[in-house]
C-alpha positions, 0 to 999 in steps of 0.5 A, a space after each residue: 834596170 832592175 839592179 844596180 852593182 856599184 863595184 867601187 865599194 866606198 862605205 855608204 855607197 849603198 846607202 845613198 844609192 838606195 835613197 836615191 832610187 828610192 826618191 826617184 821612184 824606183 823602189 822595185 830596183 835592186 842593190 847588189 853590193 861588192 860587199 867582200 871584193 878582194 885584192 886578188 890576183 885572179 883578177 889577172 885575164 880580165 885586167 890584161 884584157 881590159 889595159 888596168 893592169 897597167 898603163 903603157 910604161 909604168 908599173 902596174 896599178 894596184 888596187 890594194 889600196 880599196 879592194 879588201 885584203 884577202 888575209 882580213 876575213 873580218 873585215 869581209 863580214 863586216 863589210 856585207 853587215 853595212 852593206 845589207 843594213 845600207 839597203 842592199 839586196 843582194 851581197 857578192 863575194 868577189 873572187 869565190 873560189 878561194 873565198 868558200 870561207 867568206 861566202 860561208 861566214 856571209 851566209 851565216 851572217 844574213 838571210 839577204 842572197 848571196 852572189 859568187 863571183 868566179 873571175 877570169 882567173 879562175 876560169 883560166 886556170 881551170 879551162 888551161 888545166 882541162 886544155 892540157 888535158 890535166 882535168 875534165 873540164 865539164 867535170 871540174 866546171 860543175 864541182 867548182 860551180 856545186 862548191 859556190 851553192 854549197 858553201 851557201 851562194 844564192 847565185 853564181 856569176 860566171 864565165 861557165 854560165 853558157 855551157 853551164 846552161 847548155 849542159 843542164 838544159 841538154 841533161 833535161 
């Protein structure tokens, strides 16, 4: 694998994956961290899809009590300093779009790449929006992607990334 994302956020998670990939020879393998993940409600689609929103006949499982909250935006630095000081190669903010702020601080913060991540309700809420009719989805794709890159992300994860490459492989 050339990266590694362990995505459950446990302090010292990065720190013993790197030493032992290290120890194993795999030095050239990459850490990125779910440095800044919070407990969001953006995560709504995928977790309906996937059945851990909830387990048949009981309420819904929450995930507040590892996921950062999303009022605590100190917390968020301080996390992605441990991370990167744990060996981290990349850092992720977790969902993006209602995080510019984060990915800013983060940026700010390290010279290590930042990754946004656009979930699924992010995704939803825009592709809904242009379904109806409300905005241009190609239009509101590309903003929502340019906010990501200028408040300082490196990369972005996305469920845009294919029409997004069509679309600027097409506009060459």
């Amino acid at each position: 694998a050339d990266f590694v994302a362990p995505s459950d956020m446990m302090d010292g998670r990065v720190r013993a994956i790197r030493k032992g990939l290290d120890a194993a020879d795999h030095t050239g393998t990459g850490i990125l961290a779910y440095s800044a993940k919070f407990a969001s409600a953006f995560y709504g689609p995928f977790r309906d899809a996937v059945g851990s929103a909830r387990k048949a006949g009981e309420a819904p499982i929450s995930k507040a009590t590892y996921q950062m909250n999303p009022a605590n935006r100190r917390e968020a630095a301080r996390e992605a300093i441990l991370d990167a000081e744990e060996g981290a190669d990349l850092l992720m903010v977790k969902p993006a779009g209602a995080y510019l702020d984060i990915i800013r601080d983060l940026r700010e913060a390290t010279d290590l790449p930042i990754a946004a991540y656009q979930v699924s309700g992010e995704y939803a809420m825009l592709m809904a929006a242009a379904r109806n009719g409300w905005l241009d989805q190609e239009a509101v794709m590309l903003e929502s992607l340019l906010a990501f890159k200028r408040a300082g992300a490196d990369g972005v994860l996305t469920y845009f990334a294919i029409e997004t490459a069509t679309l600027l492989q097409n506009a060459r």
